[in-house]
C-alpha positions as CSV (number, residue, x, y, z in Angstrom):
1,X,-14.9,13.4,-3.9
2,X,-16.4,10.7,-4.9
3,X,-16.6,6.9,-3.5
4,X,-15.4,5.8,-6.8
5,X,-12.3,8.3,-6.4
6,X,-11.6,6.7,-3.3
7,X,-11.8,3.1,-4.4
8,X,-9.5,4.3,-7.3
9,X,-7.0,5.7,-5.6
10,X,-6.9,3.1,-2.5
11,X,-6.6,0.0,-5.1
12,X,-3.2,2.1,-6.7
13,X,-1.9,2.1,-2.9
14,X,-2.5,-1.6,-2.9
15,X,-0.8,-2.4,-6.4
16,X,1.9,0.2,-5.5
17,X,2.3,-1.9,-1.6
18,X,2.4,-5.2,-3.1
19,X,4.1,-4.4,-6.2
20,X,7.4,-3.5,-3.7
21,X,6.4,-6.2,-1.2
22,X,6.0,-3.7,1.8
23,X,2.7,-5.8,2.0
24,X,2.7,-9.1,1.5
25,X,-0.4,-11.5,0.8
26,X,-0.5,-14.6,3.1
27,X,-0.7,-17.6,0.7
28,X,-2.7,-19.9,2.9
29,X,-5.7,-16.9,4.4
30,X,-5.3,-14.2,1.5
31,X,-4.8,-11.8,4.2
32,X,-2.4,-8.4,3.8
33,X,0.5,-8.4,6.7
34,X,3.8,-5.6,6.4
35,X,6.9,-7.2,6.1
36,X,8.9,-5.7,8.8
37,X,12.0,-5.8,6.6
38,X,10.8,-4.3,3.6
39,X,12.0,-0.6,3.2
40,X,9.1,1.5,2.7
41,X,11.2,4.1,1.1
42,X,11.2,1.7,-2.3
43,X,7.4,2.1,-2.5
44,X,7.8,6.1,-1.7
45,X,9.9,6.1,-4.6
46,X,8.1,4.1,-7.4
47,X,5.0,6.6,-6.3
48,X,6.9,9.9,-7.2
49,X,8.2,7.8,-10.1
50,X,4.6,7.4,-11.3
51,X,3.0,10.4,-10.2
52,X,5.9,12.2,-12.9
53,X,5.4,9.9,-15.5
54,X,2.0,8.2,-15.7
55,X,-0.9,10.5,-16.7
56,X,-4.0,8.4,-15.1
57,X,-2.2,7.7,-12.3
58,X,-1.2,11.8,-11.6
59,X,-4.9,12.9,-12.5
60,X,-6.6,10.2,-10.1
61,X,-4.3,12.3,-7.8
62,X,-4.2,15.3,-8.9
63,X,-0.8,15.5,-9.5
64,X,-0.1,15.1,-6.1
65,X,3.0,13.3,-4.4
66,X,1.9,14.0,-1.1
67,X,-1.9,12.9,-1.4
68,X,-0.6,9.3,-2.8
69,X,2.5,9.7,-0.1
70,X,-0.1,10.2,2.8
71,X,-2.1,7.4,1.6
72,X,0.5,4.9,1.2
73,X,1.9,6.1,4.7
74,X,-1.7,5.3,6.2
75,X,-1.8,2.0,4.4
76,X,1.8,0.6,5.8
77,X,0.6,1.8,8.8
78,X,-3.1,0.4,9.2
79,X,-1.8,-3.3,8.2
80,X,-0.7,-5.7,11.1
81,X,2.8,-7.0,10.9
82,X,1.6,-10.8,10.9
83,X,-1.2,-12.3,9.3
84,X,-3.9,-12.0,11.9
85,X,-4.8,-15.9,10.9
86,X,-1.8,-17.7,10.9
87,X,-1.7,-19.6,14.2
88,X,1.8,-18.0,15.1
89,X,0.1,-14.2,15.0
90,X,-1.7,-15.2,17.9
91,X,0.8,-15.9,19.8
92,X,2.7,-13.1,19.1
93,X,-0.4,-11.0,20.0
């Protein structure tokens, strides 16, 4: 696989995250937090959704719901629940 492949397939995650709001973008640091409230499932769903019906999409993963469901799953996962530069994140830290 190829870096490129990666880099493809990690900036879907991000469009598919932030396009359902399970990440959100702090507007003052520009920094990706979860929101704690958001149901994950929504973003599950728009990513089988795509995976049937847009092509690129499918062939940057081969077709694969559970390639782009692992990746998402990391993704969630891997981001802090606060901004990690808002002054209330270090508190709650």
């Amino acid at each position: 696989m190829r870096i490129n492949d990666v880099d493809q397939k990690q900036s879907i995650v991000m469009n598919i995250v932030l396009q359902t709001q399970i990440l959100k973008e702090c507007p003052v640091h520009h920094q990706v937090f979860c929101d704690e409230e958001a149901d994950p499932a929504i973003a599950f769903a728009l990513a089988v959704q795509l995976i049937h019906h847009n092509r690129p999409l499918a062939m940057a993963f081969q077709q694969s719901v559970h390639v782009l469901a692992d990746m998402l799953s990391e993704t969630i996962a891997a981001a802090p629940n606060v901004c990690p530069q808002c002054p209330g994140s270090l508190a709650a830290a």
